[in-house]
C-alpha positions in Angstrom: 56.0 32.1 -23.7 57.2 35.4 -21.4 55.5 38.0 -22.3 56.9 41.5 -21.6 54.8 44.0 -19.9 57.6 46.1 -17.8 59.3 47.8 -21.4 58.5 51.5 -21.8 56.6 52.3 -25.7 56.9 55.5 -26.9 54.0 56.0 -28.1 54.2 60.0 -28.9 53.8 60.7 -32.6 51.5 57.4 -33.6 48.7 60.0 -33.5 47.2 58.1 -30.2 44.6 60.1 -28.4 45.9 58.9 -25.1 49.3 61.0 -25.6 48.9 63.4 -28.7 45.5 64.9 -27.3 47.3 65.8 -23.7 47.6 69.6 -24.8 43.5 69.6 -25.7 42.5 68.0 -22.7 45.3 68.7 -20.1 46.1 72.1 -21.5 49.9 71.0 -21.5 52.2 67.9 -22.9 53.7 68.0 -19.4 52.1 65.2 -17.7 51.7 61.2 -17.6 48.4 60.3 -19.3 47.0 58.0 -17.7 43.1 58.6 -18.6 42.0 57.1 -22.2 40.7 53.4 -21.5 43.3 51.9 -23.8 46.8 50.4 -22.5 50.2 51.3 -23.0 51.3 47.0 -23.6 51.6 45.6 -27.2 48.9 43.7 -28.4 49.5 39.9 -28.3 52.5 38.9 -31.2 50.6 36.3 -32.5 47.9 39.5 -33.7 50.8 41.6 -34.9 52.1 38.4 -36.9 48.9 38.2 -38.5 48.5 41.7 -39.8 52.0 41.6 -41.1 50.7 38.5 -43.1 48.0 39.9 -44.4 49.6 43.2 -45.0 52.0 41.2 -47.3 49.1 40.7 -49.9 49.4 44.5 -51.3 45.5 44.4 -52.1 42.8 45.9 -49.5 39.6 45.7 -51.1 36.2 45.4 -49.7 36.4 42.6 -47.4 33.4 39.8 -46.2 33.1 38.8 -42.7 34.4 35.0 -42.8 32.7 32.6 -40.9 35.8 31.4 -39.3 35.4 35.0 -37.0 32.3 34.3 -36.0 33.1 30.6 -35.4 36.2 32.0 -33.3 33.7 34.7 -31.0 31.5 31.7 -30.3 34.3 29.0 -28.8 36.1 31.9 -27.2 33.1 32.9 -25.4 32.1 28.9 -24.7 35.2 28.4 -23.4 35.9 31.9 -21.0 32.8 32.7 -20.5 30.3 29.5 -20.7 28.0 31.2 -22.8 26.6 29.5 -25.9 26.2 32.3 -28.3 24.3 31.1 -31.3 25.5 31.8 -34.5 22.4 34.1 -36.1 22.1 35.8 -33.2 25.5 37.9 -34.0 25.6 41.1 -35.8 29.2 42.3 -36.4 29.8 46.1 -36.7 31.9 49.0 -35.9 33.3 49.8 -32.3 31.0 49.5 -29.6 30.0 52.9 -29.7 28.2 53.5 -32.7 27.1 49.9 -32.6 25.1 51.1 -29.1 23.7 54.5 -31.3 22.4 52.3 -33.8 21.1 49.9 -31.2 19.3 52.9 -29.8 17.6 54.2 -32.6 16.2 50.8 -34.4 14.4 49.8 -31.2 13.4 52.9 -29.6 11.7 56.5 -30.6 12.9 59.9 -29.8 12.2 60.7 -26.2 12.1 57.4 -25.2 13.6 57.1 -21.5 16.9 55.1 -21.4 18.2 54.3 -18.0 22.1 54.7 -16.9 23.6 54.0 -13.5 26.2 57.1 -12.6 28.6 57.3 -12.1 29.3 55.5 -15.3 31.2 55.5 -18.4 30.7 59.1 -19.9 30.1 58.1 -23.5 26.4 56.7 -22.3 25.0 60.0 -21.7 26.4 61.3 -24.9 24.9 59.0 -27.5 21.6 59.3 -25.6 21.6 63.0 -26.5 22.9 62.9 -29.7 20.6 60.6 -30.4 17.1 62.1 -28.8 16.7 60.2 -26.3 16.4 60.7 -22.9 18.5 59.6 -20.1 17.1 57.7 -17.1 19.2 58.4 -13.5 19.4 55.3 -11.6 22.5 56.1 -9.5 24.8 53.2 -7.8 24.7 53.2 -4.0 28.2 53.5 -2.6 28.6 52.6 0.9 32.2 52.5 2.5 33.8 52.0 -0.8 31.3 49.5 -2.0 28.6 49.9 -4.7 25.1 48.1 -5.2 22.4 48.7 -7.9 19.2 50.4 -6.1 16.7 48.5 -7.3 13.8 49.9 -6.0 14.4 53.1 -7.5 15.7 50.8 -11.1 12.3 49.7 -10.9 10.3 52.9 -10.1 12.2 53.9 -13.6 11.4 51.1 -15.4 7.8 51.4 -14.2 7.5 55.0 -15.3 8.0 54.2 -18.8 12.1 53.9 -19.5 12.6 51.4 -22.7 16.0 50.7 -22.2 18.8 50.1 -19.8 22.1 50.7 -20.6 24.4 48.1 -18.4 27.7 48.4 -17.7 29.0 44.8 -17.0 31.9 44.9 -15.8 31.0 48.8 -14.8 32.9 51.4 -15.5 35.0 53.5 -14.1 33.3 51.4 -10.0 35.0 48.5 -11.2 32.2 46.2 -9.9 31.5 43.0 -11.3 27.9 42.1 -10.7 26.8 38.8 -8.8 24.8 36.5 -10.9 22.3 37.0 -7.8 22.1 40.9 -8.8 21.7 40.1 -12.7 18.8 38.1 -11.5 16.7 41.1 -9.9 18.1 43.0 -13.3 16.4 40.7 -15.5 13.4 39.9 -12.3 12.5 43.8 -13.0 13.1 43.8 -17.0 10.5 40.9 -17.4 7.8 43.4 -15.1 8.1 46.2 -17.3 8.7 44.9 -20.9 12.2 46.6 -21.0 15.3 45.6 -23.1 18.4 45.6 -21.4 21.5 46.4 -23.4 24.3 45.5 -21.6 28.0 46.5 -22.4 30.3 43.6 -21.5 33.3 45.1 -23.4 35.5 44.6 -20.3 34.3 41.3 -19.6 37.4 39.4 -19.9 39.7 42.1 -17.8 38.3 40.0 -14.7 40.9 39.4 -11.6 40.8 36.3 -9.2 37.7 36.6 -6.5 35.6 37.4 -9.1 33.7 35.5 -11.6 32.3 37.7 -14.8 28.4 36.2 -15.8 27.4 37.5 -19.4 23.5 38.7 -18.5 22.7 36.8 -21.7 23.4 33.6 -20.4 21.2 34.1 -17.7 17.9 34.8 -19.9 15.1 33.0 -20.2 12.9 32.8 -23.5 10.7 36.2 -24.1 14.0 38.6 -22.3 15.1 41.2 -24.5 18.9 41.5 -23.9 21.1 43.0 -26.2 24.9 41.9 -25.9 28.2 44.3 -26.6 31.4 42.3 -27.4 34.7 43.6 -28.3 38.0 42.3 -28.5 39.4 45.7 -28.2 39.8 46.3 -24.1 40.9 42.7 -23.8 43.4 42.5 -26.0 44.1 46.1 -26.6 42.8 46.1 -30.3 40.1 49.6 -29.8 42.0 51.5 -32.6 40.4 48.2 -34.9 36.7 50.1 -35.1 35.0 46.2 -34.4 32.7 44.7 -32.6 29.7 43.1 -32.2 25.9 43.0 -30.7 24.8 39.4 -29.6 20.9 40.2 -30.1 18.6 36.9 -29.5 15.6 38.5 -29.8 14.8 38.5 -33.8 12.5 41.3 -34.6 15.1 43.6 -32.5 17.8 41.9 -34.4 16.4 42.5 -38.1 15.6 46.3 -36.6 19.3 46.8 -35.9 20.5 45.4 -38.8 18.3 48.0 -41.0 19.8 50.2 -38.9 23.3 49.3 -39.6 22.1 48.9 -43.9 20.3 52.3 -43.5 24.4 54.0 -42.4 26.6 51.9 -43.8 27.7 50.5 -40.8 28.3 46.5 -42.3 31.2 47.7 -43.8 34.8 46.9 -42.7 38.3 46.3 -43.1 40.8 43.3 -43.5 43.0 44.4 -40.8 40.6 44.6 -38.4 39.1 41.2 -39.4 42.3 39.9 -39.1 43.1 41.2 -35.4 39.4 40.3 -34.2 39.7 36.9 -35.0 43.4 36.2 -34.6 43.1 37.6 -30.7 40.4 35.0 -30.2 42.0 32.2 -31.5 45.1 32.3 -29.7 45.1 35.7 -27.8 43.9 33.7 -24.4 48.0 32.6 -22.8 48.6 36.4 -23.4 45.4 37.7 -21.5 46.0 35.6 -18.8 49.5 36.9 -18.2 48.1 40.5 -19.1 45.4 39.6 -16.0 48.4 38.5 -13.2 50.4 41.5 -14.0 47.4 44.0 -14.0 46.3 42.7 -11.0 50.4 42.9 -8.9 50.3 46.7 -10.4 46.5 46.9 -8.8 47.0 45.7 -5.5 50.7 47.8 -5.7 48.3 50.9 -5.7 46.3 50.0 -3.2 49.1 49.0 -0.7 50.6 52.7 -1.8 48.1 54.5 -1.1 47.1 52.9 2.2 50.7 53.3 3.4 51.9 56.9 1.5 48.9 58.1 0.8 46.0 57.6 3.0 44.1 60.4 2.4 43.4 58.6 -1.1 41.3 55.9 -0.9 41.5 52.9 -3.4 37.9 51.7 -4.4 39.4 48.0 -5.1 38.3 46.8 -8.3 37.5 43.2 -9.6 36.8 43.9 -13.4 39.2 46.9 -16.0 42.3 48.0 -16.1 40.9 51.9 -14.5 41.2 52.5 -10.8 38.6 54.3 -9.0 39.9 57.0 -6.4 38.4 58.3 -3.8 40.0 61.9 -3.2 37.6 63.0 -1.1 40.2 63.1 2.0 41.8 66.0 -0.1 39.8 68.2 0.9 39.2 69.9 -2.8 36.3 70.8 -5.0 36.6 69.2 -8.7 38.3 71.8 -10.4 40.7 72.3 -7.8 41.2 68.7 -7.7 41.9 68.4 -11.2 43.8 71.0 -11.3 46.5 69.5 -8.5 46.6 66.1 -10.6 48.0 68.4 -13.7 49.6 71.5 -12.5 51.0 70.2 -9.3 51.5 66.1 -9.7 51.6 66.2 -13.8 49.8 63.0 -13.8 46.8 63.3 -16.3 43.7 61.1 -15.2 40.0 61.9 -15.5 37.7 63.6 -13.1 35.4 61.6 -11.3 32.9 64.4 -11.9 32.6 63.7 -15.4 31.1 60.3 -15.1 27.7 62.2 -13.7 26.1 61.7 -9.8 28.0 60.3 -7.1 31.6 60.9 -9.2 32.3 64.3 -7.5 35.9 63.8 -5.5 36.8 60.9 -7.4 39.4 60.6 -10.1 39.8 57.4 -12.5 43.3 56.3 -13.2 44.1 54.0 -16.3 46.4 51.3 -14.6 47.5 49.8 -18.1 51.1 50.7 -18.5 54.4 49.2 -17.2 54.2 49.2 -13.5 57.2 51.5 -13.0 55.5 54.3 -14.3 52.5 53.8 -12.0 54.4 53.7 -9.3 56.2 56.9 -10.6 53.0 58.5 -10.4 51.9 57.8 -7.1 55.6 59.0 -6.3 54.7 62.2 -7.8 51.7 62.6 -6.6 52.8 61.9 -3.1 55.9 64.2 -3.0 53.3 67.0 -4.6 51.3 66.4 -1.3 53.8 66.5 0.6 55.0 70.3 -0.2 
């Protein structure tokens, strides 16, 4: 089956944050968003054929979660991933995020330390503080474009008392997939210092060819505490469902987080996005892999761009997401003048690399999911804004 990535959506008016919230965050219309981590492709037919199914039967009532959706996580994760996800280990929820705040506050106290690696998705920070806690800095090391984990310092934080650490697997917005040889030392240092690693794998599938994706779980070993975030939603482009769900071995963690998800209401959900969830896993994989060969053309279109038009912006080449990493740095400009040249003068609206915390400043993050001519538009615009 072809599946069409190159046809323009409008999505103006569907109430989508990545286009009807320009004037808020922008402060104008007038520009191409390319920042919120969703994509501008339709979800796979064979998930929009299924919700028109179900929305056929005109009753949507308080709905179970079947077994066939957990049966349908399990293979798909088998099969892409090689990762035998037992069955009672799986606690479906919400989207990832409130998932993570519950996570958080069933198996640590206020105060309690949780490490982050910056620069890193910005939403980390935020449920740490809205939920009392306190947030750990273990920055990336970038060197000539590349980053590493610095483990020595991960472990002087560990060692000092930090319960958790929040990993970002594929991370966000460096784009790094981490070597199973890395994992190891992650999971070497956890075992020293007693401390549960909660690692978001939301992007997990969104992996391009070079690179190999390795779920942490899989790696563990009887006694690790590692806490597992799934989602169909980057993958197939599903995030506006609100589900996903925790993979938690570990069982006195796992009935913690589930008091935790009783004590808010958080086992609740919805038929459609049941529906979607399990639909995308059963037969979403042809259309992910097509999603994968196009996303990867439109990434290494950038990078030959850039290195041709506009040197003086560097590509930090992913191997995991759909969100470029740019080093701007050759500009010449402080963030907010930055940020304000992408808007005012280029009217392409991405997000500052400042916002993701240490070692983001001069870096912007640029949402590659749309049809390829508007990217290239972009980098047009940008260019010819350089240029006067």
């Amino acid at each position: 089956m072809a599946h069409d990535f190159d046809t323009v959506i409008d999505r103006s008016g569907t109430h989508a944050t990545k286009f009807d919230d320009r004037q808020r965050y922008f402060g104008t219309e007038d520009i191409d968003p390319l920042w919120v981590a969703d994509m501008d492709f339709a979800a796979p037919a064979c998930v929009t054929q299924a919700l028109v199914a179900r929305a056929q039967h005109p009753i949507y009532g308080y709905t179970l979660y079947p077994e066939s959706l957990y049966e349908a996580v399990i293979q798909w994760y088998a099969r892409r991933h090689h990762w035998q996800i037992q069955r009672e280990w799986m606690l479906v929820g919400p989207s990832a995020l409130p998932s993570l705040a519950a996570t958080l506050q069933a198996v640590t106290e206020p105060d309690d330390g949780i490490i982050i690696q910056p620069p890193v998705y910005t939403e980390f920070a935020a449920i740490i503080h809205a939920n009392r806690r306190r947030p750990v800095l273990n920055p990336l090391i970038e060197t000539d474009g590349h980053y590493t984990m610095d483990f020595a310092q991960l472990e002087q934080c560990a060692s000092q008392g930090a319960r958790i650490l929040l990993l970002c697997s594929p991370h966000n917005p460096v784009g790094r997939v981490w070597s199973t040889d890395e994992l190891h030392e992650v999971l070497r240092i956890a075992r020293r210092h007693h401390l549960t690693v909660v690692s978001d794998d939301i992007h997990c599938d969104l992996t391009y060819s070079g690179a190999r994706h390795t779920m942490l779980g899989s790696l563990a070993q009887a006694g690790d505490k590692i806490i597992t975030s799934i989602s169909p939603g980057k993958t197939f482009n599903l995030q506006g469902m609100g589900l996903s769900a925790l993979v938690i071995p570990d069982e006195e963690q796992r009935k913690a987080i589930i008091r935790a998800f009783e004590s808010m209401h958080l086992d609740q959900c919805h038929p459609f996005s049941i529906t979607a969830f399990e639909t995308a896993y059963r037969e979403g994989g042809e259309w992910l892999d097509a999603l994968l060969a196009y996303l990867e053309t439109t990434r290494d279109f950038v990078a030959d761009y850039l290195r041709t038009h506009i040197p003086r912006i560097r590509l930090v080449r992913p191997q995991a997401t759909y969100l470029l990493w740019l080093d701007c740095r050759g500009l010449g400009m402080d963030d907010a003048t930055l940020r304000d040249f992408f808007i005012r003068q280029c009217k392409v609206g991405m997000n500052p690399g400042a916002i993701y915390g240490a070692g983001g400043s001069g870096f912007m993050r640029m949402n590659i999911g749309a049809p390829r001519e508007r990217i290239r538009a972009a980098l047009e615009s940008i260019r010819a804004a350089l240029a006067r």
